[in-house]
Legacy VTK file of the C-alpha trace (Angstrom):
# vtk DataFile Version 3.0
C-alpha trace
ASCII
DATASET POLYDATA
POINTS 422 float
45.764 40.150 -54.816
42.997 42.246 -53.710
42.261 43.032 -50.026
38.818 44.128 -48.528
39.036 48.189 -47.869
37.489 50.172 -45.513
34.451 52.281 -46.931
36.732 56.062 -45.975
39.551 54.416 -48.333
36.886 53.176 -51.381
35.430 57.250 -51.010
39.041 58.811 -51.148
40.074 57.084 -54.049
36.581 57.221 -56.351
37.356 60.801 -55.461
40.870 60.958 -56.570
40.020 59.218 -59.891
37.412 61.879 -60.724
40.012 64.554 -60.445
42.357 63.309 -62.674
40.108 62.312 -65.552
41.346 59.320 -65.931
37.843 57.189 -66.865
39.140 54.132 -68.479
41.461 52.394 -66.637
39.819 54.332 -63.512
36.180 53.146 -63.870
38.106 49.109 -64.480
39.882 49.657 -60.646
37.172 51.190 -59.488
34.577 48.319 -60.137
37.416 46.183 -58.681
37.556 48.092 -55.583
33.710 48.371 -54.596
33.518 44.326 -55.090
36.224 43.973 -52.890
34.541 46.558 -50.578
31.031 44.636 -50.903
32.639 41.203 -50.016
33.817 42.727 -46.432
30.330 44.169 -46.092
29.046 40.268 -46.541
26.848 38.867 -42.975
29.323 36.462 -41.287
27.459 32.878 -41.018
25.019 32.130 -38.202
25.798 30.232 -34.876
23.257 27.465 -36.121
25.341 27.117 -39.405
26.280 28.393 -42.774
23.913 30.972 -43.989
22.313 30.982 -40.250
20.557 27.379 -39.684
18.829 27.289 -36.521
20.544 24.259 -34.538
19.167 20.984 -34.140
16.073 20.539 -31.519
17.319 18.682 -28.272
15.005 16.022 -27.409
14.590 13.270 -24.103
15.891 9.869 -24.715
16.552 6.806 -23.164
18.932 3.717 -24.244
17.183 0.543 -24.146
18.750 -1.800 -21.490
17.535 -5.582 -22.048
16.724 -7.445 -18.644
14.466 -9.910 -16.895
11.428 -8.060 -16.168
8.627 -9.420 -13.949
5.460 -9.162 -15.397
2.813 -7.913 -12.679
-0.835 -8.001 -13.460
-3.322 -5.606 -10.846
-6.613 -7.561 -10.375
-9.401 -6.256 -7.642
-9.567 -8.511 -4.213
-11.169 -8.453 -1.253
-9.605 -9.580 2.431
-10.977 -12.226 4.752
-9.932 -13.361 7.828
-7.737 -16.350 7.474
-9.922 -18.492 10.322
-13.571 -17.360 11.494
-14.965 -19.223 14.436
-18.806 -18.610 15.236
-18.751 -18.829 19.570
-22.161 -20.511 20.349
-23.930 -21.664 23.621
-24.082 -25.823 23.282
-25.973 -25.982 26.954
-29.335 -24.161 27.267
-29.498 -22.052 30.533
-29.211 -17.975 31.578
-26.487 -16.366 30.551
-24.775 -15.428 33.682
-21.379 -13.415 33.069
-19.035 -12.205 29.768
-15.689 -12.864 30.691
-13.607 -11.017 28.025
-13.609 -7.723 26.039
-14.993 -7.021 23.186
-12.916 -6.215 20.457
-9.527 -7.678 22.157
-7.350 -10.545 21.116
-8.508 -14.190 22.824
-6.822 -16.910 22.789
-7.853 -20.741 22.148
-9.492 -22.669 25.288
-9.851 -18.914 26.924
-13.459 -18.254 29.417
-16.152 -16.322 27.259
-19.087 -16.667 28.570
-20.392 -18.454 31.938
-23.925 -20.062 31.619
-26.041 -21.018 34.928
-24.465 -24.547 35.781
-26.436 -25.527 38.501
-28.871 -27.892 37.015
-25.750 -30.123 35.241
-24.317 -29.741 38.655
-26.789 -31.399 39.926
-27.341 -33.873 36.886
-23.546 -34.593 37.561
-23.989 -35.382 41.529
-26.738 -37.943 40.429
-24.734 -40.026 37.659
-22.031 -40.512 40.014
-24.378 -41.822 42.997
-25.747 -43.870 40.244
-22.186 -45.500 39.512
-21.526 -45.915 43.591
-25.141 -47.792 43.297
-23.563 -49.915 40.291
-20.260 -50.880 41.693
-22.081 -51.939 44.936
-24.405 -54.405 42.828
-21.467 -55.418 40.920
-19.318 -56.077 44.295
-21.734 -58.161 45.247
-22.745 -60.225 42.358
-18.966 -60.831 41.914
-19.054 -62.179 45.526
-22.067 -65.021 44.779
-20.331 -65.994 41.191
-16.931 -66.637 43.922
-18.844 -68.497 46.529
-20.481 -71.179 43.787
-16.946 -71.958 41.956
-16.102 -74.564 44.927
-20.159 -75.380 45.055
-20.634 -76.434 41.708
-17.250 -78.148 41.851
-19.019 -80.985 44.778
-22.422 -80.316 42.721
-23.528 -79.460 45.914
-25.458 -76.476 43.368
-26.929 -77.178 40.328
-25.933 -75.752 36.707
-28.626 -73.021 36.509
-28.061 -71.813 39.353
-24.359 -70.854 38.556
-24.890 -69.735 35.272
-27.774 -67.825 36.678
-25.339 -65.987 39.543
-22.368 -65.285 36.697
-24.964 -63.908 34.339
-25.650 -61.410 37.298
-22.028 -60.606 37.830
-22.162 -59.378 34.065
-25.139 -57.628 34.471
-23.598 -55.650 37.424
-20.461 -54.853 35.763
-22.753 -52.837 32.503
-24.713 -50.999 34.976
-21.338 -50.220 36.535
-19.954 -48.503 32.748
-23.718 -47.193 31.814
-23.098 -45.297 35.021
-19.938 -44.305 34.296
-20.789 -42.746 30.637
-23.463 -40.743 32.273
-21.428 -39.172 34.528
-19.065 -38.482 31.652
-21.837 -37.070 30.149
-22.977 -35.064 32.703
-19.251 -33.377 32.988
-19.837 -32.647 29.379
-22.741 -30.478 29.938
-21.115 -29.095 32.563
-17.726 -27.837 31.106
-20.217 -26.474 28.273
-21.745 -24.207 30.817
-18.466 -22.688 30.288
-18.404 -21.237 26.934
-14.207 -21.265 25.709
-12.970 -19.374 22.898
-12.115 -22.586 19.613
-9.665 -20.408 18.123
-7.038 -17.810 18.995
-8.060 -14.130 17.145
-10.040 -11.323 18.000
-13.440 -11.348 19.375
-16.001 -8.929 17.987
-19.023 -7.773 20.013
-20.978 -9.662 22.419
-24.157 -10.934 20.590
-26.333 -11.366 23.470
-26.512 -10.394 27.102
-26.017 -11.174 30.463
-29.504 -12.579 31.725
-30.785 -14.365 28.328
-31.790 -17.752 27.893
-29.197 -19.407 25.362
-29.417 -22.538 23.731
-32.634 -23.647 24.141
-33.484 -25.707 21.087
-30.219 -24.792 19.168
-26.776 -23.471 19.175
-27.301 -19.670 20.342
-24.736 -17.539 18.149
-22.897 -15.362 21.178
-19.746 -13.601 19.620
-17.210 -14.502 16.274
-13.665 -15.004 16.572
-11.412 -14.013 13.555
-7.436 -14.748 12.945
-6.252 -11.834 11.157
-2.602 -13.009 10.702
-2.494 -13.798 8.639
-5.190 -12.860 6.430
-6.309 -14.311 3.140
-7.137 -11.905 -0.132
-9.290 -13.278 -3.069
-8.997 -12.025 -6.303
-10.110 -12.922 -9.764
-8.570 -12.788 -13.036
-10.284 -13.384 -16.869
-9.756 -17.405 -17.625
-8.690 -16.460 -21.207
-5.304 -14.410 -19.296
-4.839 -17.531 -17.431
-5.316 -19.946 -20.476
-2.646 -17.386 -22.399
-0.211 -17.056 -19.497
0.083 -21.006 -19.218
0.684 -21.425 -23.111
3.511 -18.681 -23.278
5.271 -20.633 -20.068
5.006 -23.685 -21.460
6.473 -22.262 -24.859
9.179 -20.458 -22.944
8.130 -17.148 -24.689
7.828 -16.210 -20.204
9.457 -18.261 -17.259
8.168 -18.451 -13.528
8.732 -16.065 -11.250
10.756 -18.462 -9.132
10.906 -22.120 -7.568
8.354 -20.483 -4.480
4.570 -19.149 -5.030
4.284 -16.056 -6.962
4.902 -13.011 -5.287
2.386 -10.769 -4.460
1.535 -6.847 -3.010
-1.359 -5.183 -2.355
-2.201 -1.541 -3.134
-4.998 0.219 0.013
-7.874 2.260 -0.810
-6.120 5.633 -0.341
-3.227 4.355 -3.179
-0.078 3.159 -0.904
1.453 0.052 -1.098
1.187 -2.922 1.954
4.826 -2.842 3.096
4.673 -6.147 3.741
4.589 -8.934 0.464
2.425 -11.965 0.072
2.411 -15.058 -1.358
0.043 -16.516 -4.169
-1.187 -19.907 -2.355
-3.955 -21.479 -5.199
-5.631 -20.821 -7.997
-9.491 -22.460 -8.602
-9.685 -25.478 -10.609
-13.301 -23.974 -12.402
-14.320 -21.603 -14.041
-17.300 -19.434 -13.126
-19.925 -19.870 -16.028
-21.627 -16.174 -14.919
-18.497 -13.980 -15.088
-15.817 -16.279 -16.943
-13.285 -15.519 -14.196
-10.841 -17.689 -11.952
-10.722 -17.356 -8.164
-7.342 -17.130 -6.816
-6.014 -16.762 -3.114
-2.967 -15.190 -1.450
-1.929 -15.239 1.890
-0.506 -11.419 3.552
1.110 -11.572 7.250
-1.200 -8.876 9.010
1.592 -8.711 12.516
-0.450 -5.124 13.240
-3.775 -5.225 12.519
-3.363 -3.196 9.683
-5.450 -5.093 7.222
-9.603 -5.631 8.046
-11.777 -8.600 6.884
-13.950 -7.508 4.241
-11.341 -4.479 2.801
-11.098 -4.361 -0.829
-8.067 -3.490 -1.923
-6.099 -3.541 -5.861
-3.823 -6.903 -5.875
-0.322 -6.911 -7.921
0.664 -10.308 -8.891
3.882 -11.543 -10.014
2.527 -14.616 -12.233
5.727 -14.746 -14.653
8.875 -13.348 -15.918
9.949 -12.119 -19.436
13.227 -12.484 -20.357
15.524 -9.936 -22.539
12.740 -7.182 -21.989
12.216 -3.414 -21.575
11.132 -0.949 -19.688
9.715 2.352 -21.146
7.800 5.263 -19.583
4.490 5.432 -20.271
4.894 8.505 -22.257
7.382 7.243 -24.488
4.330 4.207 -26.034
1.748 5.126 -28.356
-0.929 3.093 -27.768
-3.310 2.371 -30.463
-6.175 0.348 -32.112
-3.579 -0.529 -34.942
-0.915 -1.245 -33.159
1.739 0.318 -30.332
4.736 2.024 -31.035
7.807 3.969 -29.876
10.084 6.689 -31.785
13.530 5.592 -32.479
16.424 8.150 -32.627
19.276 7.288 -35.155
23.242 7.678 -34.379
22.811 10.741 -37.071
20.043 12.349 -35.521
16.848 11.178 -37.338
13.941 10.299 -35.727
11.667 7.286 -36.945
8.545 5.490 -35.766
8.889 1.487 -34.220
6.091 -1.120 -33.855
6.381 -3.160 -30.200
4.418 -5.531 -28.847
3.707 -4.036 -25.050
3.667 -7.209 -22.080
1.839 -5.011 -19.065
2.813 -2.611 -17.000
5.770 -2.629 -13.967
6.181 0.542 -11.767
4.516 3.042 -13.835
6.504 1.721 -16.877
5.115 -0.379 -19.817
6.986 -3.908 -20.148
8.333 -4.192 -23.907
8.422 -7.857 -25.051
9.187 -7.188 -28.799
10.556 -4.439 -31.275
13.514 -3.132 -29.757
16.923 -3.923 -29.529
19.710 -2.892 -26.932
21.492 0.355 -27.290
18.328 1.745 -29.105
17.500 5.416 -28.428
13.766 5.652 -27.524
12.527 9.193 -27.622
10.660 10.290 -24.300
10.647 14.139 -24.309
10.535 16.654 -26.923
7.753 15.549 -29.128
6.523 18.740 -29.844
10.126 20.376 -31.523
9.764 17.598 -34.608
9.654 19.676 -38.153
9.267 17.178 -40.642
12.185 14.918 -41.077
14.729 17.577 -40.099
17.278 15.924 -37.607
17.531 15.750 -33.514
20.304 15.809 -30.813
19.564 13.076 -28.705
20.104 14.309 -24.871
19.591 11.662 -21.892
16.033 11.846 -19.921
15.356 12.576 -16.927
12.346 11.741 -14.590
10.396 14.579 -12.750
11.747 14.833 -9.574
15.222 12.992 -10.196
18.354 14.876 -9.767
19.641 16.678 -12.638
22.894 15.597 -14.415
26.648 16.680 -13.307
27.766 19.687 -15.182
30.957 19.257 -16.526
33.799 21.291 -15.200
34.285 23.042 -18.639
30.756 23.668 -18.323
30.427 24.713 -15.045
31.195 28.824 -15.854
31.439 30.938 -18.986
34.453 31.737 -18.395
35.578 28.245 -17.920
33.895 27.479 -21.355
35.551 30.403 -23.285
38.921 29.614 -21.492
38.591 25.665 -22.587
37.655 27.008 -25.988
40.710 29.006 -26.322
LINES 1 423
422 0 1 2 3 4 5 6 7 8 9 10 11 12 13 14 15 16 17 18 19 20 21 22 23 24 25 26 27 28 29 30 31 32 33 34 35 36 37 38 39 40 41 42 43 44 45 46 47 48 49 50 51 52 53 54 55 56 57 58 59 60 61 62 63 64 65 66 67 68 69 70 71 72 73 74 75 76 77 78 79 80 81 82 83 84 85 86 87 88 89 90 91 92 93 94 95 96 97 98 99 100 101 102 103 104 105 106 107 108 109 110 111 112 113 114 115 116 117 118 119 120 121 122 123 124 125 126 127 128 129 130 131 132 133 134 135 136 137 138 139 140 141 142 143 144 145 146 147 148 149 150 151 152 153 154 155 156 157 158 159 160 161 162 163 164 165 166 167 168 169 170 171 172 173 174 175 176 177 178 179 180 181 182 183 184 185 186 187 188 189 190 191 192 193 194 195 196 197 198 199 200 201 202 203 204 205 206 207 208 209 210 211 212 213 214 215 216 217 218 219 220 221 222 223 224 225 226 227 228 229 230 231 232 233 234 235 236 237 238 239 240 241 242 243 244 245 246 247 248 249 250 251 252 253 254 255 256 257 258 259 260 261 262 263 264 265 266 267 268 269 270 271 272 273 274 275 276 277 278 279 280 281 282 283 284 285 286 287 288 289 290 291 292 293 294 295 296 297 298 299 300 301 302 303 304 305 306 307 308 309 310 311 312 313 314 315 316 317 318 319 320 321 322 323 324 325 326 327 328 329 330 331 332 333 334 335 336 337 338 339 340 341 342 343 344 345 346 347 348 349 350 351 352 353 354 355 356 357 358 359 360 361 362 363 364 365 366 367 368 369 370 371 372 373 374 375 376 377 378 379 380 381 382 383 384 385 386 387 388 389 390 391 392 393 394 395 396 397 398 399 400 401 402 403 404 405 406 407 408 409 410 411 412 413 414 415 416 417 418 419 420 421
């Protein structure tokens, strides 16, 4: 057997064999000797693998999880008050006081504004004289109708003349109730010299003054009420979306977000989210022929003011829910005119484009409806280290910002490593 010799022991014995003269056999051993000398000499193999193999390129992935996945669609909106009241004069006179302040929360039936009531005052005083001046007429023609019952019994009267006094007694008793409905009337005008608040909300600014004349000739606009809470957003969305959502619930490709109204959030100018959720009350029966859109309404509790009449604001609406789908960070989709499309990662490392069919977007994440099956290993991170087909270690992914994985006690030191290696 031959062994590997050091390079002092391969000198030494060339050196011996040249002294002797002994070339034959000599030059056979020694030929034997520096082969067995070059094969210690030989590079050990690489850490990466035999004859030095760099290793294999980690790269991000995550394993598809299959799940119901809500299906939100973000659609521009606008917020309106869920009530508006205009507050206007309905007696003409001069505007005397403003009872409230502007800007501040009213309530229904509450004082606003008090108009000069003198002159229905005194409109009031005269329809209820004009009722004692009735029921005085009427006292009396009752009376004569009484006296000519017995009268008219002897025939000591004739006919007419009893007809004639009962006739009067009627007569009395409609000036009596014309009398009456003008003094009803006249308290009309009256409690109108009062100007209330119809609804409860909160009053804007006063739109006229102490000392103007107000509803002379029409209903003088003075102030508008508005019921912020809660408030109403309306939003539109393309009638060919609405036409496709309806056929893929009624083909049970989706299912309804649940036995209440849609659920629904709304994102604020500056980018945060309302904390508090709404709910999708109607959608419009038509169509607009201009734009092609649908109007739809939801309903947002407002308990703080938060949200202003007129805001526009982004509106995320939970119309539906896909069943057995996926969620994928965005930078794991390639989206594209032919088609979108994720990169699978194989048990034995090999990485390989997938066609899906991409539902919307949830969270930041695209909704998967079709091309991927559970367990699959969906390359996030890491595009960049492909070479060609060479293979990939899978390694789980991690968002920015998220806390970084456990390290395993044998992992935790190199001493720990070399010590669990041994």
């Amino acid at each position: 057997m031959l062994h590997t010799c050091a390079p002092t022991a391969c000198s030494s014995l060339f050196r011996f064999s040249m002294h002797k003269r002994i070339w034959a056999p000599t030059a056979l051993g020694l030929s034997l000797l520096l082969s067995a000398c070059g094969q210690g000499n030989a590079p050990a193999a690489g850490p990466g693998g035999p004859g030095g193999m760099p290793p294999p390129a980690e790269v991000g992935v995550v394993t598809v999880k299959l799940a119901d996945v809500g299906l939100v669609t973000e659609l521009p909106g606008r917020l309106e008050a869920s009530r508006v009241a205009q507050v206007r004069a309905r007696a003409a006179g001069i505007l005397q006081k403003r009872l409230f302040t502007e800007g501040s929360q009213v309530r229904a039936g509450q004082a606003l504004f008090q108009i000069d009531a003198s002159p229905y005052q005194a409109t009031l005083a005269s329809a209820l004289a004009s009722v004692a001046k009735a029921e005085a007429n009427q006292m009396q023609a009752r009376a004569q109708a009484e006296r000519f019952k017995p009268l008219i019994e002897a025939k000591a009267i004739s006919q007419q003349e009893f007809v004639n006094a009962q006739a009067a007694q009627k007569l009395a008793e409609a000036d009596v109730a014309v009398a009456r409905a003008a003094v009803q009337t006249a308290r009309i005008n009256l409690g109108y010299a009062t100007i209330t608040a119809p609804i409860s909300g909160r009053i804007g600014r006063a739109l006229v003054t102490e000392g103007a004349l107000v509803g002379q000739g029409e209903a003088t606009p003075m102030a508008v009420i508005q019921q912020t809470d809660p408030m109403y957003v309306n939003f539109t969305q393309s009638a060919s979306e609405v036409m496709q959502l309806r056929r893929q619930l009624e083909s049970g490709q989706l299912k309804r977000a649940g036995s209440q109204a849609a659920s629904v959030r709304l994102v604020l100018e500056d980018g945060s989210e309302y904390a508090k959720p709404g709910k999708l009350l109607f959608s419009d029966v038509t169509v607009d022929s201009t734009s092609g859109q649908i109007t739809l309404r939801a309903e947002v509790p407002n308990p703080v003011g938060t949200l202003l009449p007129g805001l526009f604001v982004r509106v995320r609406v939970e119309q539906a829910q896909a069943s057995s789908a996926i969620t994928l960070p965005q930078q794991a989709v390639t989206r594209a005119p032919q088609g979108d499309s994720v990169m699978v990662v194989s048990n034995d490392g090999k990485v390989a484009p997938r066609p899906v069919k991409v539902g919307g977007q949830q969270g930041g994440q695209w909704v998967i409806l079709d091309g991927l099956q559970s367990g699959d290993q969906v390359m996030v991170d890491g595009f960049q280290k492909l070479r060609g087909g060479a293979p990939v270690k899978a390694v789980p992914w991690q968002a920015p910002g998220s806390a970084p994985a456990k390290a395993t006690p044998a992992a935790s030191s190199p001493a720990a490593a070399a010590s669990a290696a041994r």
